[in-house]
N, C-alpha and C positions, 0 to 999 in steps of 0.2 A: 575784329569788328569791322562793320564795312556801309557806307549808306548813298553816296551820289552816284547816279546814274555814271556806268563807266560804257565808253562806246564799245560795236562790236569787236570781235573777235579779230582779228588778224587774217585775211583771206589764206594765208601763207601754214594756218595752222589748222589741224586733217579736221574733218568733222567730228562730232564725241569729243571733242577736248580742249584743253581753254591753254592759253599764255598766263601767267601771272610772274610776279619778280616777288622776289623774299628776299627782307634783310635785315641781318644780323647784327645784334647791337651787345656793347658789355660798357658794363662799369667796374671800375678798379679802386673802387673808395666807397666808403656809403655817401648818403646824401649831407652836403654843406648846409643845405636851407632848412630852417626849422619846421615840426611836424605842421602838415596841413590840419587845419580845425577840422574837428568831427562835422559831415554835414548836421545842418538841426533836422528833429524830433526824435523818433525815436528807431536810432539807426546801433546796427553792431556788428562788430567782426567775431565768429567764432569760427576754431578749427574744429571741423568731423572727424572725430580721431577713433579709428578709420571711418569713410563713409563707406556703405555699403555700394556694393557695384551699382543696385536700381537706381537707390539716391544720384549718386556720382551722373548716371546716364542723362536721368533728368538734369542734370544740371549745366553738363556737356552741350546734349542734344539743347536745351532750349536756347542756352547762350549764344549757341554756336551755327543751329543752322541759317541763319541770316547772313554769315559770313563762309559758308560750304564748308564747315568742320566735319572733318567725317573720318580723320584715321583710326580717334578713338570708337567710334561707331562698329568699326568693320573687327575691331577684336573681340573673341570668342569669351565668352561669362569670367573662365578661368582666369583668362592673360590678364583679363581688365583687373578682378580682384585679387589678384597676386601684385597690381602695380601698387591701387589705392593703398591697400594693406600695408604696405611696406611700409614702417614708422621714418624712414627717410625722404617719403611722399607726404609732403604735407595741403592737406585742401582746406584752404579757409573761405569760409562762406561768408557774403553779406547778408544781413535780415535788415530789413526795412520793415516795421511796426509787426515783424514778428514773423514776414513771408522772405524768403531766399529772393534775393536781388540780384546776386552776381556771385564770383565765387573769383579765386588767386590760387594755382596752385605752383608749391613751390618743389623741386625734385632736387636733391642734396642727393643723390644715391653714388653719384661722380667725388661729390664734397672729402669723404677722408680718402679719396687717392692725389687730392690734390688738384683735381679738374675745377671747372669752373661751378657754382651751383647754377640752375635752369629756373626762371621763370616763364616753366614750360606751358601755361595756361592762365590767361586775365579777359577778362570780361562781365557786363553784366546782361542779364534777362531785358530783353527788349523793352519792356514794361517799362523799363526803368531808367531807358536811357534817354537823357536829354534833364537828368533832374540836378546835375554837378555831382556823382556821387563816384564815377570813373576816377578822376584825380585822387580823390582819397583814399580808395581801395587800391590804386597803383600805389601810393606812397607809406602807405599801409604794409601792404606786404614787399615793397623794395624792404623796409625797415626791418622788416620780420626775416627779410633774406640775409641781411648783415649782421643781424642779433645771434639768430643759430650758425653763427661760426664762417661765412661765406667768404672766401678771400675775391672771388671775379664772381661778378653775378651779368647773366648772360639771357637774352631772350631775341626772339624774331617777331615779324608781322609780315603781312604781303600786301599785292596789292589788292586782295580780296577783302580786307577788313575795313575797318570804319575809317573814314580820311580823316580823322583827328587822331589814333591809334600811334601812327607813328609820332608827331609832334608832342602827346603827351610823354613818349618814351623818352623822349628828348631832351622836353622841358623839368624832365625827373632826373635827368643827368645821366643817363645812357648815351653813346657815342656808336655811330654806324661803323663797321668793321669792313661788311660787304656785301654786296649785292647778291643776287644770282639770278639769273631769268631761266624759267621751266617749265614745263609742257607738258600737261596733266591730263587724266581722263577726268571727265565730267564726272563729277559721285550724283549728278541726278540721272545722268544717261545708266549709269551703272546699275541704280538703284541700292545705292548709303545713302540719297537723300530724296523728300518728296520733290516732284516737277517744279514744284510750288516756291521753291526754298530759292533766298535771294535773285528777286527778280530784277533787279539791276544790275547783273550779271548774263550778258543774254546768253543763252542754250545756242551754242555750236553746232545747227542741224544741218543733217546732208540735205540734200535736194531731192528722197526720198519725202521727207517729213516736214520739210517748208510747207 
């Protein structure tokens, strides 16, 4: 997730392509603090057991392109629905009065060799954010990570997402592992995403297209 205006690019980095830092967080115990309250009215966590590839994209893509998600984007129908599928893929969805709000998904497919499990996807639908409904759906599905069997529950953000993203991983009891700084093509240069997609983010353009 990702929202204040970050400055530009780095002169230092080629045109088409961005800087960003990812970092790596785990936890090694479930949560100390008691469940967060369900936000009020008429809110609910269900799993899509499986979702369907289209469902799943819609939910991906809309979460996601405010923040430049796009690896899931660029997989081919099959790969995508050979992941969802997979009963060790679990996708849980938020509805707010009945419409998909956000979604958690959780990936144990590491889980019986003894790896860590992945809270390899969190966020919600634009719509929806700014209403407190984030913290519960992180705590929500942290709890759901440690219920089916999780010994290390592990997840990232960068610095493309929402600058509250990382501090709530935090305030949930994740611990930062490691940084890494990386050097990306643009997925709107590329075309995985529209021009349009996270404009606080600026486009890295040669001096062709200034």
């Amino acid at each position: 997730m990702s929202g204040k205006p970050r400055s530009g690019q780095p002169s230092a980095v080629p045109a088409g392509r961005l800087s960003v830092i990812v970092t790596y967080l785990e936890m090694k115990a479930p949560p100390g603090h008691a469940p967060l309250p369900r936000p009020a009215g008429d809110v609910t966590l269900l799993r899509a057991n499986p979702p369907t590839a289209s469902f799943y994209r819609y939910l991906y893509d809309t979460v996601g392109e405010p923040w430049l998600w796009n690896e899931r984007r660029r997989l081919p129908h099959g790969e995508l629905t050979a992941i969802v599928a997979d009963p060790r893929v679990e996708v849980w969805v938020l509805y707010v009065d009945g419409t998909p709000a956000g979604y958690a998904e959780i990936d144990r497919r590491g889980q019986s060799r003894g790896e860590a499990t992945d809270l390899a996807y969190f966020g919600l639908i634009p719509d929806y954010i700014g209403r407190k409904l984030g913290p519960w759906l992180l705590d929500s599905a942290v709890r759901l990570a440690w219920e089916g069997g999780a010994r290390r529950l592990v997840v990232n953000t960068c610095s493309f997402d929402h600058p509250k993203a990382l501090p709530l991983y935090l305030s949930m009891g994740f611990t930062p592992v490691r940084h890494v700084a990386r050097e990306i093509q643009d997925p709107r240069l590329a075309g995985w995403l529209p021009r349009s997609a996270a404009p606080q983010i600026p486009i890295n353009r040669s001096h062709q297209e200034s």
